[in-house]
N, C-alpha and C positions, 0 to 999 in steps of 0.2 A: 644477530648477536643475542637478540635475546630468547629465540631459539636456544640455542647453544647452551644460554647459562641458565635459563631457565625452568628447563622443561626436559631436557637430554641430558637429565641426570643419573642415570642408571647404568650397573656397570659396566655394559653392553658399550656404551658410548662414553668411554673412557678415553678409548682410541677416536681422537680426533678426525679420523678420514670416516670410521664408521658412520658418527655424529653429521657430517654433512652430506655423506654419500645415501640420507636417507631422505632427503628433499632434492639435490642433485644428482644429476649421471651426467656422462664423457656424450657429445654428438659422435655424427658420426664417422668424423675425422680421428674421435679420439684427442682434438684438441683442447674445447669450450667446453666447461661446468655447464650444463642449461638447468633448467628448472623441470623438475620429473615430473609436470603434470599435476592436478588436483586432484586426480582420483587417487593418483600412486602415495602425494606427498601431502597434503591438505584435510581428504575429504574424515578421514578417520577423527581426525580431532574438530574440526571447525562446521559439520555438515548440520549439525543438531545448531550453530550457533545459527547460520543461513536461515534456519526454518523456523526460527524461534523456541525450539523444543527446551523447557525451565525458564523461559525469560521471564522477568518480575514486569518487566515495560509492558508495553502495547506490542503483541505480536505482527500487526498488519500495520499496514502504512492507511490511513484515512484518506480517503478519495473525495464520495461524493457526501451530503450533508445537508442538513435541514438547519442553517445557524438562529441561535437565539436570538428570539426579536423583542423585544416591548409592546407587546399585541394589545395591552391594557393601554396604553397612551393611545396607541392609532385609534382604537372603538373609541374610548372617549372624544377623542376628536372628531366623530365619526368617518371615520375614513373606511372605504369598500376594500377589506379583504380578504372575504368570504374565510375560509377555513387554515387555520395556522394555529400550530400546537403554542401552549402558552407558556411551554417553560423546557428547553431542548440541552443548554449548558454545553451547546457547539460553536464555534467560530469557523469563520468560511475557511475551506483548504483552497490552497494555489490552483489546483487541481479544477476544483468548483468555478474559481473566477478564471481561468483562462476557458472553461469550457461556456461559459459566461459571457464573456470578450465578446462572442462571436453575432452578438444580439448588437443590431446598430443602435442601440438606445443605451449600448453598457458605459457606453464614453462619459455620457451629461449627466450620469449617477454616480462613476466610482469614484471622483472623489470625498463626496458625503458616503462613502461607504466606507472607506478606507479610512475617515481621517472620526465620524461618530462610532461611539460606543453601542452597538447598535441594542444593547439587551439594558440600555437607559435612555429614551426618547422624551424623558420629561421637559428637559431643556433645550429641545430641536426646533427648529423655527419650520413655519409651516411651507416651504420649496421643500426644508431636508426632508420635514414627514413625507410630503410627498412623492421625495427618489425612494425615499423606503416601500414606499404601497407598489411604485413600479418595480423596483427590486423583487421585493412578493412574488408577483406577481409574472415577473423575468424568471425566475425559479421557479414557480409552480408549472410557466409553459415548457419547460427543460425538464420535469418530470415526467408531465404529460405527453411530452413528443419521443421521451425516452419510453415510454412502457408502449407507445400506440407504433412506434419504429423500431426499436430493439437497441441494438449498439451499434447497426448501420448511422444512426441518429448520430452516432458519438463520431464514425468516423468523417461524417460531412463535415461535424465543424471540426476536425484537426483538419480535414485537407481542405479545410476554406476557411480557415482562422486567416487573416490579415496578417497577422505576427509572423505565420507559416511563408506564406504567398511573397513578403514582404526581404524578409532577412532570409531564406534560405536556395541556394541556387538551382534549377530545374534538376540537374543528377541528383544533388543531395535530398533533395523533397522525394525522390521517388524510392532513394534507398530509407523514409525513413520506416521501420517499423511500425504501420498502423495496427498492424493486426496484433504484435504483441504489447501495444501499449493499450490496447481494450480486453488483452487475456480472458479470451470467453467467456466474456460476463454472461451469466446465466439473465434470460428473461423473467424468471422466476424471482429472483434476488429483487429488480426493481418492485414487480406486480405485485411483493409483498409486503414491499416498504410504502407502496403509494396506499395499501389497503390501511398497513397503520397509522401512515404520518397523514395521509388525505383522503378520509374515502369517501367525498364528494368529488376528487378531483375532476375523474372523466366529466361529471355533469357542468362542474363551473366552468370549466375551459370556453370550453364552446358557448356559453352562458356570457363570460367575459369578453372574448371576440366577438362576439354580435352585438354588445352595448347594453348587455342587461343589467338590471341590479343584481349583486350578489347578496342574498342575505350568510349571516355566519354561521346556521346551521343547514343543508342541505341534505339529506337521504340520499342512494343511489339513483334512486327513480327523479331528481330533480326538486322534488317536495319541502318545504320548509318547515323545520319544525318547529311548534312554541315553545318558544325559550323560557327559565325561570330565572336566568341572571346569568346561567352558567355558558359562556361562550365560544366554550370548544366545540362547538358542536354535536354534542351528546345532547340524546332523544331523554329528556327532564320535565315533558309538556306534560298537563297536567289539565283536563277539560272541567274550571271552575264550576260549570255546572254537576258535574258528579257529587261533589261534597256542598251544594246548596244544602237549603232547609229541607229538601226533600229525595236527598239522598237516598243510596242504597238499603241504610240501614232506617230508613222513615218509620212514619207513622205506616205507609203504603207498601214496605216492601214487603220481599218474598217472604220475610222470616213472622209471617200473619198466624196467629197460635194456633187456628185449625189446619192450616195447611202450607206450614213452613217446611223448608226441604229436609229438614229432619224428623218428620215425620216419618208416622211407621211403616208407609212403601217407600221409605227414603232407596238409597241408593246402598245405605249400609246397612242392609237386612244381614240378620245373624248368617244366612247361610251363602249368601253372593257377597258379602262387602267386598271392595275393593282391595284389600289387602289380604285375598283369600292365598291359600296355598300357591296359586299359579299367578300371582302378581308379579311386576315387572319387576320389585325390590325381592325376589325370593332365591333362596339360598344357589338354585341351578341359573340362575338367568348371570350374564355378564354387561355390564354395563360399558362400551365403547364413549371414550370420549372426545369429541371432535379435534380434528390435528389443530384447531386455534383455540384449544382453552391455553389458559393461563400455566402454563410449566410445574406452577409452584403449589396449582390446584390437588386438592385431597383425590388422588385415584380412588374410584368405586368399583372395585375387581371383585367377581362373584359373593357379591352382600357384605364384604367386608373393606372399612375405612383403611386405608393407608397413604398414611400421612410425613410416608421417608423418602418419599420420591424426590431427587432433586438434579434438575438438569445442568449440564455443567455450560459453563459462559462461551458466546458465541465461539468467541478466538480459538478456545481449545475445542469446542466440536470441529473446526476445521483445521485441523492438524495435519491434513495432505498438504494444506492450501487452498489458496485462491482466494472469491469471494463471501464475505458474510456480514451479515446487518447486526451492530449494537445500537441498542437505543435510538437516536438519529444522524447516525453516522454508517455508512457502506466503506466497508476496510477492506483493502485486498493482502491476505498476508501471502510471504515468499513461498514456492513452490522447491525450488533444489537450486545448485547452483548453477548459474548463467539464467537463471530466473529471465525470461522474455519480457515482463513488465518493467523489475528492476531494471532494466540493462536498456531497454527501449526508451524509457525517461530518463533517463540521463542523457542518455544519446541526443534525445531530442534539448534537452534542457540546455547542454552546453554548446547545442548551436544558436540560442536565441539571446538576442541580446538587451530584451523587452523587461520590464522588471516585474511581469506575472513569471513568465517562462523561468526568470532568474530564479523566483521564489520555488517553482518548483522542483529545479535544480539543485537550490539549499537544503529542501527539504530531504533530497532522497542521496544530500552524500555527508550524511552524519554517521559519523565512523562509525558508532554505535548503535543506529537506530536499525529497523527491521531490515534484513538480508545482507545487511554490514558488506554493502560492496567494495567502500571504499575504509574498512578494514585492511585491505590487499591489493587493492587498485589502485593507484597513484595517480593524482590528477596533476598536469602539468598547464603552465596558461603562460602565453606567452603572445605577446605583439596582438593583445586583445582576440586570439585563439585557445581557446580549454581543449586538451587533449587528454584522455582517461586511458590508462594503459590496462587493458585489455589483457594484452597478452603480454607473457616475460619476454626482456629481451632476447634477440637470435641473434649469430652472426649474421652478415650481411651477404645473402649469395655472388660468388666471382668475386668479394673486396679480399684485395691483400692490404696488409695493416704492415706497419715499418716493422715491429715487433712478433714475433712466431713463437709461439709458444705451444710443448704437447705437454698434456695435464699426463698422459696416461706415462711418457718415460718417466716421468718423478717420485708419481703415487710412493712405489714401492720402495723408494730411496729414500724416503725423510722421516722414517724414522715412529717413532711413537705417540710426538708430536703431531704427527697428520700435518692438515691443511695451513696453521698457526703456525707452523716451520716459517713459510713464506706470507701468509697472511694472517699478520699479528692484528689484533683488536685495539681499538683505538677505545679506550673509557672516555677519554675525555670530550669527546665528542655529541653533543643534542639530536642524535641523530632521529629522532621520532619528531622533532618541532624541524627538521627541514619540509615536511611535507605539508604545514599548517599553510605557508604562502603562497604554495602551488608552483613555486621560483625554480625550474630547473636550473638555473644556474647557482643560487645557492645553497643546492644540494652537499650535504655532506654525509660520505660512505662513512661505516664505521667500524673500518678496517684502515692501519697505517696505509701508506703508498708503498711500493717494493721500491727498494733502493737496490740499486745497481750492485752494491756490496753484499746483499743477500746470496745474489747469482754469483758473483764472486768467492763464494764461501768454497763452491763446489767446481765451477769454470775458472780452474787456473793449473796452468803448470804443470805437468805431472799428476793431473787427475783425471780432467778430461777434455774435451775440446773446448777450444776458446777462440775461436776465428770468429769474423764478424758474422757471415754466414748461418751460424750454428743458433742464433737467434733473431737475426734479423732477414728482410725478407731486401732482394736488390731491384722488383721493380712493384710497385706498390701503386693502388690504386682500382680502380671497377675493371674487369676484362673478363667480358660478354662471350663468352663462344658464339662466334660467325660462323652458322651454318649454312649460307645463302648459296654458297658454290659445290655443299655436296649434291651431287647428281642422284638420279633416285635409281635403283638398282635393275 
């Protein structure tokens, strides 16, 4: 309906049959309205919504994630957790903890996970601090086995999650979707996010599994660096002796009046100095700058500052789809429709009855949120079963129904009126809040019922037929064509 009144207002669809004959067509009985397909009846207006293309929201759905921790309380405490950024402003996705789960040490921690605040540890008693250092440290091995395995990593623990193995029955585990609920994650995507969010990682792993100390700044080569207070692990060391009393600039250094390096074999004789004609900064040279500066850095393009460069935010450089890193968060946005990731989490989600699984269930059927599946797809639950309708309803193959009805003898006899001859619109009805409780049974269409007096309008008398026949069917029910006894020729 709100089709109809909303949007099919043009004069074109003035004519009521025109107006719905542009989402539906006749099967092929000529009987059944069906639904004409997304591509035919959908994708023109709703395709850009799928993809996120103008959305003001978050175009991707957030996956994996570095959540904010209170990294300041744990050091004060001194608690070992080698390298963790100090300020992230993420909270764990479902996604994270169910891929989490699958660590037998996740059980004796999530609830101090679940129930502290985890980016205030001021008031944590010292067990909780210490599920947090294991938490850490749960998540950093989940990096690490993700960039040293790839997404193979990811698929062992969906097919060896306990939740999986537990609540799902051997067919259904093998039709689930693994491969589109990991959607080719690029190798590249992690090995770029461990170099920014950890790039001691590879070293401390194996450092931490052997029983070392971890101090909190580490190098790639394993090396410690001196710290001046700052704990992120940025290289700040600073060798007190350089700046003694007998420093660089001493009594003893190089800059001695007879033969200080600016003297006059210096390096900047008038006719060689370093900035002669054919120096690196000169008009012909071009300056390359490494694919990991800073986006927002002043480009140096043949001797000249330009300072308008500016890249645009993760989500819209990937405007095909799929995967991209903001800040500390890995988002996967929709790709088109029947999207394999969308479509594969939920699948998964509404067969588990666990409440990570539940959460990531919730997460990915908000009508509004990225790829808006259940915009259009209707969730039904019923006797503790969630069924997500997929696809429009069909007749049922071989069912005869008590009532027979052909769409196609009427079309052209009802006039100007169209479809609203016979199926009149119900206003009164909430028909968008039947779908909030997922109740098929307290579904309400929002279209009157046909009353028998409508057909009557036209079947009587002296117009046209009216035998019982003429719409009703006299043996009713499934009838299978039994081909067992044709012989083969």
């Amino acid at each position: 309906m709100s089709h109809i009144e909303n949007y099919f207002k043009e004069d074109e669809y003035q004519d009521m049959t025109l107006g719905c004959n542009r989402c539906h067509v006749l099967d092929s009985k000529n009987e059944t309205m069906l639904v004409n397909g997304f591509e035919n009846s959908c994708q023109s207006c709703h395709e850009q919504q799928i993809i996120g293309e103008n959305r003001a929201t978050e175009k991707g759905v957030p996956v994996l994630v570095v959540p904010d921790i209170d990294v300041d309380t744990l050091r004060e405490k001194g608690m070992m957790i080698g390298q963790w950024p100090d300020f992230t402003d993420a909270g764990i996705t479902p996604f994270m903890m169910l891929f989490l789960n699958a660590d037998p040490k996740f059980n004796e921690i999530s609830e101090t996970i679940n129930l502290l605040d985890l980016a205030d540890l001021t008031h944590a008693s010292e067990e909780e601090l210490n599920h947090i250092v294991t938490f850490i440290w749960m998540v950093k091995k989940f990096y690490f086995n993700l960039e040293k395995d790839g997404t193979g990593h990811l698929k062992e623990i969906l097919e060896e999650t306990p939740v999986v193995l537990q609540e799902v029955s051997q067919d259904t585990h093998q039709s689930v979707d693994f491969i589109g609920l990991l959607a080719a994650m690029s190798p590249g995507v992690i090995e770029s996010a461990n170099k920014s969010w950890f790039p001691s990682l590879m070293t401390e792993i194996p450092m931490y599994l052997e029983g070392q100390q971890i101090p909190s700044g580490l190098d790639d080569h394993g090396l410690e660096h001196k710290d001046d207070g700052d704990d992120n692990g940025h290289d700040h060391a600073v060798d007190n002796d350089l700046v003694s009393n007998e420093d660089i600039l001493g009594g003893d250094d190089l800059l001695i009046e007879d033969e200080d390096i600016l003297s006059d074999d210096d390096i900047l004789i008038e006719d060689e100095d370093i900035l002669s004609d054919e120096d690196i900064l000169s008009g012909d040279e071009e300056i390359i700058l490494d694919d990991n500066e800073d986006p927002d850095h002043e480009l140096l393009v043949h001797g000249h500052v330009h300072s308008d460069y500016e890249q645009k935010p993760s989500e819209d450089r990937a405007a095909a789809g799929g995967w991209y890193r903001d800040e500390y968060q890995i988002y996967y946005r929709p790709t088109d429709h029947q999207d394999r990731f969308m479509k594969g989490w939920l699948d998964f989600g509404r067969q588990m009855s666990d409440s990570i699984s539940t959460a990531v269930f919730s997460r990915l059927k908000v009508e509004k949120g990225p790829g808006m599946c259940v915009k259009c797809h209707s969730i039904d639950e019923s006797e503790n079963q969630i069924t997500i309708n997929w696809q429009a309803k069909k007749p049922r193959q071989h069912r005869k129904n008590f009532v027979r009805f052909s769409h196609v003898a009427h079309i052209n006899l009802v006039g100007g009126k169209g479809c609203v001859t016979c199926h009149a619109i119900d206003r009164e009805v909430d028909y968008i809040s039947a779908f909030e409780d997922m109740n098929l049974q307290m579904f309400q269409g929002n279209f009157k019922d046909i009353n028998k007096s409508t057909c009557a309008d036209c079947h009587t008398e002296g117009k046209t037929n009216q035998d019982c026949l003429t719409c009703h069917n006299y043996h009713v029910g499934d009838f299978v064509p039994d081909y067992s006894d044709i012989s083969n020729p």
